[in-house]
N, C-alpha and C positions, 0 to 999 in steps of 0.2 A: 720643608723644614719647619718644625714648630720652632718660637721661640717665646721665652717667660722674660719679662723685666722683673728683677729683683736689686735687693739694698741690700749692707751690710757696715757695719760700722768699722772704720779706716783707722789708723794709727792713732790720731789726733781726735778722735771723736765726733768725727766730719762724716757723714753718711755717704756712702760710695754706690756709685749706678751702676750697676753691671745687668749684662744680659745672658742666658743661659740658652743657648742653642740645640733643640734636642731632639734628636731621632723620630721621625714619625713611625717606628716602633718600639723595639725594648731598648732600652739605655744597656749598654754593654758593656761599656767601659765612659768612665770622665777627663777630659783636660781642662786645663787651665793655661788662659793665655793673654802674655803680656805684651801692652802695645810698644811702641817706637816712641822716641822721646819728645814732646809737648804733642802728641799726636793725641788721638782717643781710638774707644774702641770697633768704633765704628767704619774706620779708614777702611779704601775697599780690601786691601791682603787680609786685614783681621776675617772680615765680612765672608768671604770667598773660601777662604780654607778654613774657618769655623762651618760653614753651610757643606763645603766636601766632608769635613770630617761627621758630621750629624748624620750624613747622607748614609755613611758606613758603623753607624751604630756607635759613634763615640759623642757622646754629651761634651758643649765646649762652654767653660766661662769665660766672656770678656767684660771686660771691665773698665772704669776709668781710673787711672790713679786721682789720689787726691790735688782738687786744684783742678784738673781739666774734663774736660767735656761735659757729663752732667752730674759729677761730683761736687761734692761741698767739698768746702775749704780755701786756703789761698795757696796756690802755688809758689807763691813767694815764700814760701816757709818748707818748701818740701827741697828735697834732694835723690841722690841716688838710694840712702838707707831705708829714709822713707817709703821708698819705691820700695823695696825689699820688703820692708816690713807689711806694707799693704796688701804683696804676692799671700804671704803669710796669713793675713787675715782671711785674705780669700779663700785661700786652699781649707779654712777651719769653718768657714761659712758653707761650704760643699760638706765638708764633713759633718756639719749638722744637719744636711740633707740627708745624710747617709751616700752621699757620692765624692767620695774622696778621691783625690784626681791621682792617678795613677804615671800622666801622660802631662810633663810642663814645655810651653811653648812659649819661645821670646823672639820679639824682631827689635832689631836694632838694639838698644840700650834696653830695652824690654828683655832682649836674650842675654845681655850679663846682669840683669837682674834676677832671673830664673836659673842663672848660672850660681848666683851667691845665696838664694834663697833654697836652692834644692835639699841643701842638709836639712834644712828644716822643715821641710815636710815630707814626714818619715813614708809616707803612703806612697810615693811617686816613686817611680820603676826607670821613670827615662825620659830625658831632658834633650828639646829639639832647639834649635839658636837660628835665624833667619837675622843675616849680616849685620852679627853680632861685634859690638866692639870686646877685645881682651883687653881693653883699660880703657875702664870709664871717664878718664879725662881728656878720653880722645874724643870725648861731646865737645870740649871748652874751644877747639878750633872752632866751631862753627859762631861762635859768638866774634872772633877777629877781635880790631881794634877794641871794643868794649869792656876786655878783661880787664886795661888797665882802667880803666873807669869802676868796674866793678870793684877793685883791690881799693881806690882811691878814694870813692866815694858809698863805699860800701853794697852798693847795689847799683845797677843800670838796667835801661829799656833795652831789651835785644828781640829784632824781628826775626823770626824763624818762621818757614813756611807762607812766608804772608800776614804770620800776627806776631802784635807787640807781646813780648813777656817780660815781667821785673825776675831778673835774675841776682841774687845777692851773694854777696861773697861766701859766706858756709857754703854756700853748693859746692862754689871753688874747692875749698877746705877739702869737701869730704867728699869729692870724684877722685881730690888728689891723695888720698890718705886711704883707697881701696890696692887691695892686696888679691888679686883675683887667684895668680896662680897656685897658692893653697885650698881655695876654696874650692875651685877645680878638680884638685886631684881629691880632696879629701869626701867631695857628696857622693860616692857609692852609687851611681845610677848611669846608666847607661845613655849613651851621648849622639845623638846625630849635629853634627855642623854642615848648615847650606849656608853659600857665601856663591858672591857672584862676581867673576874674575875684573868685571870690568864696575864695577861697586866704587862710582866716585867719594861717595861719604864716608865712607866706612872699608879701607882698602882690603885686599884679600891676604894680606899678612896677619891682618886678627886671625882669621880663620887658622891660620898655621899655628899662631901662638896658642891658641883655644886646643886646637887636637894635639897638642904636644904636651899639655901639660895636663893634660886628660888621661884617665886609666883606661882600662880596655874595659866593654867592649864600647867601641866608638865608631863611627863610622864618616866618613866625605862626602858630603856632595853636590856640587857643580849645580849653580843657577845659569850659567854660561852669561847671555848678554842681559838676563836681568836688571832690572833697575833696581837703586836702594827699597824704596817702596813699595816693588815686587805691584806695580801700579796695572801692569799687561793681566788680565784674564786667564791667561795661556800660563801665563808661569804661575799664577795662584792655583793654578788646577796642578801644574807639576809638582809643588813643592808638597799641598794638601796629600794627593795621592801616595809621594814618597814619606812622609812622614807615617798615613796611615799604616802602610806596607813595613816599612819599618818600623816601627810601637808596636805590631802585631806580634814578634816574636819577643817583644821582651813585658809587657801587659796580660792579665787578664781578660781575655775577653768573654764574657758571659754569654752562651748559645742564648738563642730564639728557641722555646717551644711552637713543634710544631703540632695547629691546629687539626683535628681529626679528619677533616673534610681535607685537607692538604697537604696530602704525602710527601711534597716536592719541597714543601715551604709555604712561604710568602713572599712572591716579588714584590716589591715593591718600586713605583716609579714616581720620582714627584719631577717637578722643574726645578732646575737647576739656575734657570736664567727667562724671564718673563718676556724678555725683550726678543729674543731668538725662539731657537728647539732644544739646547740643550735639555738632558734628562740625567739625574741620577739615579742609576738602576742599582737596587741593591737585594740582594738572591739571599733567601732564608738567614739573613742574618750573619751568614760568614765571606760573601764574596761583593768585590761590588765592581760598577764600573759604570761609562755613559754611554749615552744615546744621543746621536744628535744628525742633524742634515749636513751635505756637503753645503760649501757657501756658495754653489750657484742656485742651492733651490732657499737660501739665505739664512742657511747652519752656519757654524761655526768649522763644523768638519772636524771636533774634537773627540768624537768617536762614530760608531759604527752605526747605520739606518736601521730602522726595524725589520727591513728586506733582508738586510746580512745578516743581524740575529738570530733569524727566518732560518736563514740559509746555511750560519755557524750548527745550529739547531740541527738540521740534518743531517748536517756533515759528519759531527761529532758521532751523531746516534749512530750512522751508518759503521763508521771503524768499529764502536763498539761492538755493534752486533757480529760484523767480520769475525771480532777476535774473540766471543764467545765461543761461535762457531767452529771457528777453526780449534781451540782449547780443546772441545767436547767433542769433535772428531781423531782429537791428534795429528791435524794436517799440519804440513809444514811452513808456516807462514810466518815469515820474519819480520816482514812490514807492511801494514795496510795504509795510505793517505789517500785521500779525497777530495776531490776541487767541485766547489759546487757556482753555478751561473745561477743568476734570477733574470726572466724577464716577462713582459707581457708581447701574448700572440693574437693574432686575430684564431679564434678556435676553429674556425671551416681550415685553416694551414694544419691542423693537428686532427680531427676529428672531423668529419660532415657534421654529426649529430649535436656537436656541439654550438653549434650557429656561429653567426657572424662577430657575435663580442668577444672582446679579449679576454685571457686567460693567463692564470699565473703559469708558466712555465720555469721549473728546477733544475736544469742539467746537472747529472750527477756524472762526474768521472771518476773512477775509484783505480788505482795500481798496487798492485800484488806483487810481493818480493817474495820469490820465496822457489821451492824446488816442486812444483807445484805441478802437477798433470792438467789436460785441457779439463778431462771432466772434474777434476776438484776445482780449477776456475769457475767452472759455468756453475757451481755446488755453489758456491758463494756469489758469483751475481746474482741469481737466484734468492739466495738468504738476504742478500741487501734490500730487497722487499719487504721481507719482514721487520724492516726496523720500526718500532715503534714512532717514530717521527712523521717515517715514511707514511705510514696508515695514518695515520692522523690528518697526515695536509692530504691525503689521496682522498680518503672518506671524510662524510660530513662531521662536524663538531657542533655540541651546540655552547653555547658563550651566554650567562648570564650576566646580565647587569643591573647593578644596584646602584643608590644615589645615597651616599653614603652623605649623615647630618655632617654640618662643617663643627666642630668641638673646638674650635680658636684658636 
């Protein structure tokens, strides 16, 4: 994933740090995504599912709001409108990129602030929430005993997360004086809500309150034992993924040209994670998905080895060709499936000629449904040879390789 640091100027006049996460191919579509409250953008959920979504051709902005992380300003002067209104800048700061975000993302207090900014930027198609509050003053529990302090003395110190913040009474004011479920129903954009049932912060009754006062189309769905901070690896990859999958039918999303020399595409593989194997694999532009090791060979096991690939790769090819086949003959074949093994042999067990080293071996087993004679079976075991897959791992290939300049 490449990623650009850029500025833009914040409600108050305060210059805001945000980072632009973007596809190491074409930009396909943009989001924009707001953090969790006194948090930045940096937190690892931001981090994780801006780097999945990059992965799959969507450009992501994070940002700081004003007052935290490497944003100017004082936080002691901002609130929840603020927060809105910065969403706002930003979406108009992409638009002077010419990448207007199509696709708004909020966690926590970040998700009813993308909830109340959506009307306003008109470019956005569909709005995701990650255990989002349905009333913004459901942040003021987390301050306890200090409220009254705050009301009393106008502002107090409140530690959140581990750091002190001066919280001042307007905050109070204007979390309590937000009216969500108009704004809800009335931003025209299409809705996904993930919330996590066991979501000590922020309970799974926002969520209900959020889809309920939401138009169609909308959609649920279940982080199960996640945590508020969606903090686990595993769940930043589920939530990244479902959101993708989801924004896909309701977004834009601009094809890849494909280059002359590459009929297929461009795969494309970066690391996902420097520390492990994880890989984001992303296929001409419209499909994506990972690669990674089981965790005894010390993967994470969050997808499938380059052996099963390998071997999804055959499989596939193999039915295809079946059902070519059988089309272009008119046999009667109602279902082809295919189970394919990988392993390595020592080659004298399979061939003399082969010597003593080991050798990739593919077991293909293939089942025919269908009203079939013996000789139109053995007509397509036969044709399963010709799958183009098949000839490829059977015959030589040759694989160029190039050392591509690193461009930053």
């Amino acid at each position: 994933m490449k990623s650009e640091r850029l500025t833009f100027t914040g409600h108050d006049g305060s210059t805001l740090a945000a980072r632009l996460d973007l596809p190491e191919g074409k930009v396909c579509a943009t989001a924009l995504f707001a953090h969790c409250f006194t948090c930045s953008k940096d937190i690892p959920a931001a981090r994780r599912i801006s780097s999945r979504l990059a992965a799959q051709g969507i450009a992501v902005l994070r940002f700081d709001f004003t007052g935290l992380g490497h944003s100017e300003g004082e936080f002691a002067n901002t609130n929840f409108t603020t927060n809105v209104a910065d969403l706002i800048l930003a979406a108009r700061a992409l638009e002077d990129r010419l990448m207007a975000p199509q696709l708004l993302i909020g966690h926590s207090l970040g998700g009813a602030a993308v909830l109340k900014a959506a009307g306003d930027i008109p470019g956005a198609r569909a709005v995701a929430t990650i255990g989002a509050p349905f009333d913004p003053a459901h942040v003021a529990e987390n301050f306890g005993a200090k409220v009254d302090e705050i009301r009393q003395q106008g502002r107090a110190q409140v530690k959140l997360v581990g750091r002190e913040f001066t919280i001042c009474d307007h905050f109070l004011d204007d979390i309590a004086a937000q009216k969500m479920g108009p704004a809800i129903r009335a931003m025209k954009k299409a809705l996904l809500v993930m919330h996590a049932p066991r979501d000590t912060v922020v309970g799974i009754e926002n969520a209900a309150e959020i889809f309920a006062a939401a138009m169609h189309p909308k959609s649920f769905v279940t982080l199960d034992d996640a945590d508020h901070l969606i903090t686990r690896e595993a769940d930043a990859e589920y939530a990244a993924d479902t959101i993708a999958t989801w924004a896909g039918r309701y977004i834009d999303m601009v094809e890849e040209d494909f280059p002359e020399h590459a009929p297929d595409g461009v795969i494309r593989v970066s690391e996902a994670d420097a520390s492990g194997f994880l890989q984001d694999v992303n296929i001409a532009g419209k499909h994506h998905m990972l690669a990674d090791e089981p965790q005894a060979m010390g993967g994470t096991d969050l997808g499938p080895n380059p052996y099963q690939f390998l071997a999804a790769g055959l499989g596939a090819c193999t039915a295809m060709t079946l059902r070519i086949y059988a089309r272009h003959k008119n046999l009667p074949l109602e279902h082809v499936s295919v189970e394919i093994t990988h392993d390595k042999r020592h080659g004298e067990e399979i061939d003399p000629d082969k010597g003593a080293g080991k050798v990739d071996v593919f077991r293909r087993e293939i089942r025919l449904v269908g009203e079939l004679s013996d000789t139109e079976r053995q007509s397509l075991l036969r044709i399963a040879d010709k799958c183009p897959v098949h000839k490829t791992l059977h015959n030589a290939s040759v694989i160029e390789t190039v050392l591509r300049r690193n461009d930053g």
